[in-house]
C-alpha positions in Angstrom: 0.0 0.0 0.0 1.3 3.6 -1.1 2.4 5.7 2.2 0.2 8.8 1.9 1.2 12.0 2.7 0.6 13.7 6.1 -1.9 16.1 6.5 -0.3 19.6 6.4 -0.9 22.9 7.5 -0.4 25.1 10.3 -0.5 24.3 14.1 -0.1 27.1 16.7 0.9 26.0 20.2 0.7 28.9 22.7 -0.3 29.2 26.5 1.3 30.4 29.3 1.9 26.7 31.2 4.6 23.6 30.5 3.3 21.9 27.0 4.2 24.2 24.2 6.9 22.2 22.7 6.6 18.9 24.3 3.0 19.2 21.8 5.0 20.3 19.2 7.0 17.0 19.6 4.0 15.3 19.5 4.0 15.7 15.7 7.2 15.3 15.3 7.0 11.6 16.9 4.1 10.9 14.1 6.1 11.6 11.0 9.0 10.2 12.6 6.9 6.7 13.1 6.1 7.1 9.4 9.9 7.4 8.4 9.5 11.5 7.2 12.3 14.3 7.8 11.5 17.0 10.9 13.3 19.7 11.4 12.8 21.3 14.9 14.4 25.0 15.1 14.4 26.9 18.4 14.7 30.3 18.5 16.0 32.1 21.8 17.0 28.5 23.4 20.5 28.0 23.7 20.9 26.0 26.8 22.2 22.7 25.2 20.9 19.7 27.9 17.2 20.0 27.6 15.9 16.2 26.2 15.0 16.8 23.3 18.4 17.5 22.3 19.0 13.9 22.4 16.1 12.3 20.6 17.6 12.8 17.4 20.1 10.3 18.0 17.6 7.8 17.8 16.1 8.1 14.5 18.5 7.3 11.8 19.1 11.6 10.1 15.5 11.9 9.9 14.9 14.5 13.0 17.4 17.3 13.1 17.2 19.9 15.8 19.0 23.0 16.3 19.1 25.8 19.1 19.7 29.5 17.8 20.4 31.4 21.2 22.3 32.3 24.4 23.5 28.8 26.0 23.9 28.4 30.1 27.0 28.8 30.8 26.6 25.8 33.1 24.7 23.8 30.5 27.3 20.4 30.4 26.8 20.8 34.9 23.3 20.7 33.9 23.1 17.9 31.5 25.1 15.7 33.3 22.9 15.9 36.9 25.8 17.4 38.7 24.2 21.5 39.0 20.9 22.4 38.5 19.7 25.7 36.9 20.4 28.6 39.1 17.6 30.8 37.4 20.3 33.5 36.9 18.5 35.1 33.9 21.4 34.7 31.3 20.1 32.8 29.1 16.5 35.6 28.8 19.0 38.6 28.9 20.9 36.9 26.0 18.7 36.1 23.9 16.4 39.1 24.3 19.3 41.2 23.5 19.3 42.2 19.6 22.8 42.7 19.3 22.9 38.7 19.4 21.4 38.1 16.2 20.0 34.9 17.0 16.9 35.4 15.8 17.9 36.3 12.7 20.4 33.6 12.6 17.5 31.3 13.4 15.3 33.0 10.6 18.4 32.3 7.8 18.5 28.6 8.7 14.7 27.7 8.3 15.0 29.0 4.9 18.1 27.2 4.3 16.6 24.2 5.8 13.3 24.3 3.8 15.4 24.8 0.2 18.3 21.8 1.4 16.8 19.5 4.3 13.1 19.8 3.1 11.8 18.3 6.0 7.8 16.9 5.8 7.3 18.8 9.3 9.3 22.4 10.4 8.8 23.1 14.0 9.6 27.0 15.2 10.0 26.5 18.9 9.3 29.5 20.5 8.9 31.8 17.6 6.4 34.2 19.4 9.3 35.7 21.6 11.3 36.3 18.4 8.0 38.4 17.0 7.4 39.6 20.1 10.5 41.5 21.0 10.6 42.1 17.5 13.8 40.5 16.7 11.7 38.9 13.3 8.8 40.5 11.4 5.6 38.9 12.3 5.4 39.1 7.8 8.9 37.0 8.2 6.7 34.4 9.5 4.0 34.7 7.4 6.2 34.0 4.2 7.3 30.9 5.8 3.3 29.8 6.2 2.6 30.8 2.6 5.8 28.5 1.9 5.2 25.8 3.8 1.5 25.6 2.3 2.7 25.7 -0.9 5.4 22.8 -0.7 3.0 20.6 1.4 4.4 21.3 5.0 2.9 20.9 8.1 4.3 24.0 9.9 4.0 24.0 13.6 4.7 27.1 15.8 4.9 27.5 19.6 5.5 30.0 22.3 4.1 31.6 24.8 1.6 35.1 23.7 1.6 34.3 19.8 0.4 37.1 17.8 -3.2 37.1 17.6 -2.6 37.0 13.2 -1.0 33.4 13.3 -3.2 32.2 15.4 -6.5 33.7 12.8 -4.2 31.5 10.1 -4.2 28.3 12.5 -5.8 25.6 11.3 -5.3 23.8 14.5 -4.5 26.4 17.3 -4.3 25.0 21.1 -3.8 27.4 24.3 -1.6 25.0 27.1 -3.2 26.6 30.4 -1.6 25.9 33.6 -4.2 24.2 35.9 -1.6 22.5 38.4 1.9 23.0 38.6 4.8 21.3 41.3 6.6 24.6 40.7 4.2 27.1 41.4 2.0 25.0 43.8 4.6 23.3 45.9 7.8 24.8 45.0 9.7 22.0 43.0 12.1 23.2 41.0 12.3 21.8 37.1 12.8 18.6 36.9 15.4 16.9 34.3 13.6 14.1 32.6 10.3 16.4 32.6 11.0 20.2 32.2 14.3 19.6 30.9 
């Protein structure tokens, strides 16, 4: 029987709880189950021992993931158990900061992925800070939608406060609303093997 091709689109993942990208990983896991490229691009994450980092190891060159922002300057302490985060702010002052450029840096590569890799799924984790502190044109964006559903992409975008427009273009759009938390309820810190 003849594989058919996923369904594409758009998917918006906003909210202000945990959710955003493991959702977004969601999809990647399908296509990934049915043997098709996914390229996961992060903008304004540099940190370097978050999980999903290491999930591409596991499937053969088909998921490629890559960070585009200020890394921890503890992230190997992190990743190997021995610190945890100190919630020093680095990493937000970094990549917040437009003299950084990795936003833009981030923008360059999903094009150059789209034209080289031409992945079947194209996560942009965490686009909405990018728009948001308008280190990318919200139209930037746009021309990647119009791209994407032109070549038969499934497009997914996440972060926290998307701007309203991409969610109107949404064909699925979900909010990730924090109804418990360890964090904010009983003070756990994040937890490596679930927030990181």
């Amino acid at each position: 029987m003849a594989d058919k091709m996923l369904v594409t689109g758009l998917v918006v993942v906003t909210g202000d709880s945990k959710g955003k990208t493991t959702n977004a990983l969601g999809y990647a896991l399908t296509a990934l189950g049915l043997g098709k490229k996914v390229s996961m691009i992060q903008f304004q994450k540099g940190g370097g021992y978050s999980g999903e980092l290491f999930v591409k190891e596991h499937f053969a060159g088909l998921f490629e993931i890559k960070q585009f922002g200020g890394g921890c300057p503890i992230s190997e302490q992190i990743r190997s158990g021995e610190l945890l985060c100190t919630k020093c702010g680095y990493c937000f002052r970094e990549n917040k900061n437009p003299a950084n450029d990795f936003a833009r840096q981030a923008l360059k590569y999903v094009w150059q992925n789209l034209q080289q890799r031409e992945p079947a799924v194209l996560i942009l984790d965490e686009v909405s800070h990018a728009v948001n502190n308008n280190l990318i044109a919200l139209l930037e964006v746009q021309e990647i939608i119009d791209f994407c559903r032109q070549t038969n992409k499934l497009l997914v975008l996440t972060g926290r406060r998307m701007p309203e427009p991409l969610i109107a273009q949404a064909d699925i759009a979900t909010e990730c609303k924090m109804v418990k938390h360890p964090r904010r309820d009983q003070g756990i810190d994040a937890r490596r093997g679930i927030e990181y």
